[in-house]
N, C-alpha and C positions, 0 to 999 in steps of 0.2 A: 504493500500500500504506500509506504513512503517513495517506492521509487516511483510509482505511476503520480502519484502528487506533484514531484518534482518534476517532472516530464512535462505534467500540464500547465506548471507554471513557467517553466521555460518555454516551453511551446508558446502562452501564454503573451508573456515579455517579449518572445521573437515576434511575433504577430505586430504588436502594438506598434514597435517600432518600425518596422517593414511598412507598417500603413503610412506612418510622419514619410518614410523614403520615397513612397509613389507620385507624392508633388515636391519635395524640398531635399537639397542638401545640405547637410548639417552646419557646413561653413561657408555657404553662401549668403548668409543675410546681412543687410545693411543698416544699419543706424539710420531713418529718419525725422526722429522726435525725442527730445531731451530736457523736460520741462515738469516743475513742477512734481517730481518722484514720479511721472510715469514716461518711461521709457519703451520708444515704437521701432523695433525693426521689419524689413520688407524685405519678400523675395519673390520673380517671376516662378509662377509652379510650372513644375515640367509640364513642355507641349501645351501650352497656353499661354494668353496673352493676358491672364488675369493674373493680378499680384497679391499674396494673402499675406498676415501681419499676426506679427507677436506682439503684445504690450505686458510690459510689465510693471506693478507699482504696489507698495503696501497700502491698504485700507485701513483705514480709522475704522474700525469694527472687528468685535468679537468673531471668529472662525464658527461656531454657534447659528450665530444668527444670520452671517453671510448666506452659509449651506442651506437655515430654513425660506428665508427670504425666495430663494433662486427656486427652491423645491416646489414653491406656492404658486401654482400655474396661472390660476385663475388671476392672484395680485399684479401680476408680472405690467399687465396695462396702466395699471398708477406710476409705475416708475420709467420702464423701458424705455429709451428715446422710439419715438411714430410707431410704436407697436400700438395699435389702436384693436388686435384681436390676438388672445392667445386659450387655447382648451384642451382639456384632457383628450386622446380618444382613447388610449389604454392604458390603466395605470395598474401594470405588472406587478409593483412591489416599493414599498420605499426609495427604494435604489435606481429602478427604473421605470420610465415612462416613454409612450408615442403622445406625442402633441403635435396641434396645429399653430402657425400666426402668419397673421397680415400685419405688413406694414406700411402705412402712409407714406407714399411723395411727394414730393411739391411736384404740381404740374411744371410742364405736360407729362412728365414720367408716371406710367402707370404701376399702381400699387403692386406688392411683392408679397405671394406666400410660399409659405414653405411646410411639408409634414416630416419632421424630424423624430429618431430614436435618439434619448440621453439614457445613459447608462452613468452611474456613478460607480467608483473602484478604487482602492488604494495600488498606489504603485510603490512597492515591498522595496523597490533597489533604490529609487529617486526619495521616498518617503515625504510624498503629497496621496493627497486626495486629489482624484478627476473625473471631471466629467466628460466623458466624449458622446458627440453630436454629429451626428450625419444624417441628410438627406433620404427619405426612402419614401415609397409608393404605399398609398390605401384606397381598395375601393369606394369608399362612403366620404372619400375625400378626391376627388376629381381638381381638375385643374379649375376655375370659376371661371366666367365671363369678365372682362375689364380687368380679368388681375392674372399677372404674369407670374406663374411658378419657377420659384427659383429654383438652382441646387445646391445645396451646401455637402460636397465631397467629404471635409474635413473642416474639425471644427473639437477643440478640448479648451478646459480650464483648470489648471492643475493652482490646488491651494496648501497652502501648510503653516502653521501659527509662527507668527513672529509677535512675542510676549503676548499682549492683547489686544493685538492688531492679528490684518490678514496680508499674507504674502498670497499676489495672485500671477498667474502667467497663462495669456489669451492666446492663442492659437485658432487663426480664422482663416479659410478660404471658402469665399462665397462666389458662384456663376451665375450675377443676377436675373441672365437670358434677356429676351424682346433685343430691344436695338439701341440701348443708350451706347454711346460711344465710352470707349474700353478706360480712355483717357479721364471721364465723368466719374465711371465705375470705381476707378482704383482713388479717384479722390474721396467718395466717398467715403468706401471700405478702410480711407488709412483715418477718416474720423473715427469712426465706428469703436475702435474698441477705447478708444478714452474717455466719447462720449456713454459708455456703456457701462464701463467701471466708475465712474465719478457720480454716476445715478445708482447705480448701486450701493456707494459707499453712502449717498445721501439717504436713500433708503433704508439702511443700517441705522442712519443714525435719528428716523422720524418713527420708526416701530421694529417692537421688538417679536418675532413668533416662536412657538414652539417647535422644538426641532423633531424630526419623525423618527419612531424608536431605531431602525434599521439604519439610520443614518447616524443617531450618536451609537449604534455598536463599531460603523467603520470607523467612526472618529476616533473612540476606545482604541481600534485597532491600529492607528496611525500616531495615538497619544506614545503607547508601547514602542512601538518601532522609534521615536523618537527619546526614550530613555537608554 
């Protein structure tokens, strides 16, 4: 039993990373944003002309209340920048969920959704917690009329306590689709994750939720690995 464990979690580790390799290489990225503790690298993903973005910065907030906050599907519209719809369609388990969201454009760009899998996990050898977010199909979930389905290939937020703050690092690539020019896209995209953490953190700091039992067991489990 101990050797098939190990197996699966190696298997496991090699997977995870193999998937970051399918758009990025590790020491390609470039430094464009250095402001204010959140720092933005960029890189073209492979065989594409869309460029997805790291951010990194610590939060003014409890690790606690980050995780419940992000968990609360339904809330996510008070705070998200133009996320104006986000819903359950499957909620698996604490740890994971399929959801929907729309988000607002300014004209003339038509509105953007997307039906994503999050999965939460702790990563044993890095010693964070993550989420990863990808792209996938539902039937009861069609593409809408006036709104362009996006795809998000890849997509993680790996978190880990720094005292009573949150250490966070964003990993985003998004393929908005329709026809906004590539040049609009990537401007967009390289706001995206600062405007996305700085509401977060502001959200942190206007309410507090209770965290989901399965979620303080990983966090237990990330506490340890951290002693």
């Amino acid at each position: 039993m101990k050797v098939l464990a190990l197996f699966i979690l190696f298997f496991s580790l090699t997977s995870q990373a193999s998937e970051l390799e399918k758009f990025f290489n590790e020491n390609d990225w470039t430094k464009v944003y250095d402001k204010g503790g959140y720092v933005v690298h960029s890189q073209k993903a492979k065989n594409s002309k869309i460029v997805g973005f790291t951010a990194r910065a610590v939060l003014d907030a409890k690790l606690e209340n980050v995780l419940a906050i992000l968990r609360d599907v339904a809330g996510t519209t008070k705070w998200a920048p133009n996320m104006v719809e986000k819903k359950t369609i499957v909620r698996y388990s604490d740890l994971k969920a399929l959801t929907y969201n729309n988000n607002d454009l300014p004209w003339p760009v038509a509105d953007r959704d997307m039906v994503l899998m999050n999965v939460l996990r702790v990563d044993r050898d890095k010693k964070v917690l993550v989420v990863d977010t990808h792209s996938v199909e539902h039937p009861d979930y069609p593409p809408r009329k006036k709104v362009v389905r996006s795809f998000m290939p890849y997509g993680t937020l790996e978190f880990k306590r720094h005292g009573n703050k949150s250490s966070v690092k964003m990993t985003i690539l998004v393929e908005p689709k329709g026809s906004i020019p590539i040049w609009i896209v990537n401007m967009i995209q390289k706001r995206f994750p600062i405007q996305f953490l700085k509401a977060l953190e502001k959200e942190c700091k206007r309410v507090e939720l209770p965290l989901l039992p399965g979620i303080k067991k990983l966090l237990d489990e990330l506490d340890r690995l951290g002693k």
